[in-house]
C-alpha positions as a Markdown table, in Angstrom:
| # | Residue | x | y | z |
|---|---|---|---|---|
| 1 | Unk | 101.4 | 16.0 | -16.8 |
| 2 | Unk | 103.3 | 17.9 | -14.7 |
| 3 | Unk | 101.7 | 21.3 | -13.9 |
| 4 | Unk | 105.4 | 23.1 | -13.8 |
| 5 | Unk | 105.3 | 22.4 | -17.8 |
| 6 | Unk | 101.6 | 22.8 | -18.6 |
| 7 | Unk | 101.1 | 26.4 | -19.6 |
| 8 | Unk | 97.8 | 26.7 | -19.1 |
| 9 | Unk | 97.7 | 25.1 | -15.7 |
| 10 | Unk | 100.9 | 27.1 | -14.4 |
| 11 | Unk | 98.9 | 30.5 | -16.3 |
| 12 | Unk | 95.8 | 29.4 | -14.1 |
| 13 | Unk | 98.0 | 28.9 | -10.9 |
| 14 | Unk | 99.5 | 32.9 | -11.2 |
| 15 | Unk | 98.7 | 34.4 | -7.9 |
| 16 | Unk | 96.7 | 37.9 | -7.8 |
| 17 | Unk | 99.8 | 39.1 | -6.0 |
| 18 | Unk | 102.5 | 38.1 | -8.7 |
| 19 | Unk | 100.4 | 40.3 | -11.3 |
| 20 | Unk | 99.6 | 43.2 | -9.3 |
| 21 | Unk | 103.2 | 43.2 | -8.4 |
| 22 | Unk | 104.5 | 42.6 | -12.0 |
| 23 | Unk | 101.6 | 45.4 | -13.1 |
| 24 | Unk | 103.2 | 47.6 | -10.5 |
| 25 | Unk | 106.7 | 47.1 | -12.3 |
| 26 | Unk | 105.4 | 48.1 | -15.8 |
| 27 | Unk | 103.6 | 51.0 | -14.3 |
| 28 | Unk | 106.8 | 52.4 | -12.8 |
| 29 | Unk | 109.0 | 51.8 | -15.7 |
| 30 | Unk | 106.2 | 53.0 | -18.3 |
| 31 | Unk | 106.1 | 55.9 | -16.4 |
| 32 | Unk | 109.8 | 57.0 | -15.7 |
| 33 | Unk | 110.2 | 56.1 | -19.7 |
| 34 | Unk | 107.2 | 58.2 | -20.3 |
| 35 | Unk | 108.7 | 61.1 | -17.9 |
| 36 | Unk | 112.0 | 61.0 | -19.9 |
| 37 | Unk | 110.1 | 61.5 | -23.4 |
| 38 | Unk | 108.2 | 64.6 | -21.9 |
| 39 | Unk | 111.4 | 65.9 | -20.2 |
| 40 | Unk | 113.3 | 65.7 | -23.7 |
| 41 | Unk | 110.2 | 66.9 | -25.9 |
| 42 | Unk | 109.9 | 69.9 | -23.4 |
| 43 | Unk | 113.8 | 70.7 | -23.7 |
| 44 | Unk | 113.8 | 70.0 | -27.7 |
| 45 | Unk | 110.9 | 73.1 | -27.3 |
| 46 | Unk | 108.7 | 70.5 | -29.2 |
| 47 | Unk | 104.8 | 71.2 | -28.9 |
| 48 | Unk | 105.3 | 73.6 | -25.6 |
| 49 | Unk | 101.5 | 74.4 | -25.8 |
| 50 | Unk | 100.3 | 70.8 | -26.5 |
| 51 | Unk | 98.2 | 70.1 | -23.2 |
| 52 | Unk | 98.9 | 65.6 | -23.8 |
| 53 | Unk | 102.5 | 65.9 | -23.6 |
| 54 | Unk | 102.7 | 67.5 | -20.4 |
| 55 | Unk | 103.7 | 65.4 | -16.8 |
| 56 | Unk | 100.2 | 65.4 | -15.7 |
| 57 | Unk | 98.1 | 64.1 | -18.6 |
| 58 | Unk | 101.2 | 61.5 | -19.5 |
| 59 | Unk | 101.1 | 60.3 | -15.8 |
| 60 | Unk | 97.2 | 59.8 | -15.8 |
| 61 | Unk | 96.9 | 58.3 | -19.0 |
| 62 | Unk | 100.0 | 56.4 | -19.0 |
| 63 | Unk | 99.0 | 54.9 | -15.1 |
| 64 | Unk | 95.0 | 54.3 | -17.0 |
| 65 | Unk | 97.0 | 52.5 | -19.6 |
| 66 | Unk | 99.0 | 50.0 | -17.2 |
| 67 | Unk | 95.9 | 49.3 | -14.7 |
| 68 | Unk | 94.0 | 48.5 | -17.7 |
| 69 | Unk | 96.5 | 46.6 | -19.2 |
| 70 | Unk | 96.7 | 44.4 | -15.6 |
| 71 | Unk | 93.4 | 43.8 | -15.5 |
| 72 | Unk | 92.9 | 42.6 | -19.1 |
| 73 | Unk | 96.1 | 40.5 | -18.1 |
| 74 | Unk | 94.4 | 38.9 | -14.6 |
| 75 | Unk | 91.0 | 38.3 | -16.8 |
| 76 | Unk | 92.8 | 36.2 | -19.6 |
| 77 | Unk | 94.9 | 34.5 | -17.0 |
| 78 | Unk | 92.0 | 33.2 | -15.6 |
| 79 | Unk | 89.9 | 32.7 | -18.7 |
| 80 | Unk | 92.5 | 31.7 | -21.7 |
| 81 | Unk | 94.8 | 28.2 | -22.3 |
| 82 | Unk | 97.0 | 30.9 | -23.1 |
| 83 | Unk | 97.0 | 34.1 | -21.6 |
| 84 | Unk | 100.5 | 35.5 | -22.4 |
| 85 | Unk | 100.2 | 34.4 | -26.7 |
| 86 | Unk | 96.7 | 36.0 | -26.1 |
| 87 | Unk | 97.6 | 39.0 | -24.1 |
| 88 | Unk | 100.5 | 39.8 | -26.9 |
| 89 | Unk | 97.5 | 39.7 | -29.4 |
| 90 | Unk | 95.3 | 42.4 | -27.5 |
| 91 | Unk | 98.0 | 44.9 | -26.6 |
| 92 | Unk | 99.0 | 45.1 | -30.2 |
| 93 | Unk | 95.6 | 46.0 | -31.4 |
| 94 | Unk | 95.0 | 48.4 | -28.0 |
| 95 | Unk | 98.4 | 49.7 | -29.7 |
| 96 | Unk | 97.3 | 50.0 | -33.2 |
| 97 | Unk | 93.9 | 51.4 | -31.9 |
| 98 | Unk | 95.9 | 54.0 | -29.6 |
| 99 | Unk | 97.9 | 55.9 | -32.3 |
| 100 | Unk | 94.7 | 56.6 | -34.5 |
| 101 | Unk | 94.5 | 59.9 | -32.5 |
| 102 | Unk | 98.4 | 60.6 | -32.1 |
| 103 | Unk | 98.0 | 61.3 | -35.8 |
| 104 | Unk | 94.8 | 62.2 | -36.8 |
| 105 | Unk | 93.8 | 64.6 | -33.7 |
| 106 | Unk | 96.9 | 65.8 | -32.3 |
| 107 | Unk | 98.4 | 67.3 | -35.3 |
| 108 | Unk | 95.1 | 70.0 | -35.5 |
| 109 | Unk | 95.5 | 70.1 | -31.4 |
| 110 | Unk | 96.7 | 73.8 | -30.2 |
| 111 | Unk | 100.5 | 73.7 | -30.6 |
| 112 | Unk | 100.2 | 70.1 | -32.0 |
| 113 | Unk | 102.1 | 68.4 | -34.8 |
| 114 | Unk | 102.9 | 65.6 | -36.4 |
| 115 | Unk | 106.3 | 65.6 | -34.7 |
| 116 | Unk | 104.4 | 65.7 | -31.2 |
| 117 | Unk | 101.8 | 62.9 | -32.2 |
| 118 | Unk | 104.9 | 60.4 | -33.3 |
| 119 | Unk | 106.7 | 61.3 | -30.2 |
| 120 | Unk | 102.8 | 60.6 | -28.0 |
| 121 | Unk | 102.7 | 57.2 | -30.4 |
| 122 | Unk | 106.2 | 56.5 | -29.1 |
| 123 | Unk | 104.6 | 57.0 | -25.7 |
| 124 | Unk | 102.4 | 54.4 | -26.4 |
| 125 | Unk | 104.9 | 52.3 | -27.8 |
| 126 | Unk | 107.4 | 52.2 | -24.9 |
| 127 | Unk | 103.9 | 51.3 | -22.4 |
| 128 | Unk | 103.0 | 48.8 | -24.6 |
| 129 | Unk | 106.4 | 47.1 | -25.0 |
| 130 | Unk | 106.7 | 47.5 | -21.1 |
| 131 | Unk | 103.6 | 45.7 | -20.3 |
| 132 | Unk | 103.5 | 42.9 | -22.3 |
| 133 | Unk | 107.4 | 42.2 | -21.1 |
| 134 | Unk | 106.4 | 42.5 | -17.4 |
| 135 | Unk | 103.1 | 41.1 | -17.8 |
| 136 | Unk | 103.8 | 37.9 | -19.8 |
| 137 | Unk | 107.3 | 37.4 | -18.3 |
| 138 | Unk | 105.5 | 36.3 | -14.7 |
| 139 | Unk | 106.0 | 32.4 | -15.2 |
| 140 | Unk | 109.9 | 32.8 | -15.4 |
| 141 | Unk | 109.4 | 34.2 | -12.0 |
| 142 | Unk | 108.4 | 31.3 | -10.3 |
């Protein structure tokens, strides 16, 4: 079989390089999406006071988010006949795990509400949605 067409051969074949480099992509566009969301939050006066949706704690936790996310990536790569199908599966549940606090903490948060955790979950979203497209998108590279 040819290993061009063989998914799990080609997933096995992914050089560190080409996910580091694909990682670095989703971390850059997660977190100029992420900077947008602040910048529009801050202007809409939306949660002024709210310490997690402010440039510093979105950058760390967004940039956590992304490393961890192209780690978990390089480890099913190596490990899984199908990394990407795989991959899709734990990012959603990361995901689902990941707003649990956007709606129960954040609301009771000094100047949190529900309006600034759905606008965090969208956060979370829009990394999410980022990762998984640059992370599972690597074999249409080659």
């Amino acid at each position: 079989m040819n290993t061009e067409t063989n998914p799990s051969s080609s997933s096995r074949n992914l050089s560190l390089r080409d996910i580091a480099l694909s990682g670095a992509v989703a971390l850059v566009l997660s977190l100029l999406i992420n900077w947008l969301i602040v910048f529009g939050a801050n202007t809409g006066g939306i949660a002024p006071e709210l310490m997690a949706l402010n440039y510093g704690p979105v950058s760390l936790f967004t940039t956590l988010s992304v490393v961890g996310a192209t780690v978990t990536y390089v480890v099913l790569a190596r490990v899984a006949a199908n990394p990407d199908r795989l991959f899709a599966a734990v990012a959603a549940i990361v995901l689902l795990l990941s707003l649990v606090p956007d709606f129960t903490v954040i609301p009771s948060e000094p100047g949190g509400s529900l309006v600034a955790g759905a606008i965090l979950g969208a956060m979370h979203v829009a990394t999410a949605v980022v990762c998984v497209g640059a992370l599972t998108d690597l074999r249409n590279r080659r």
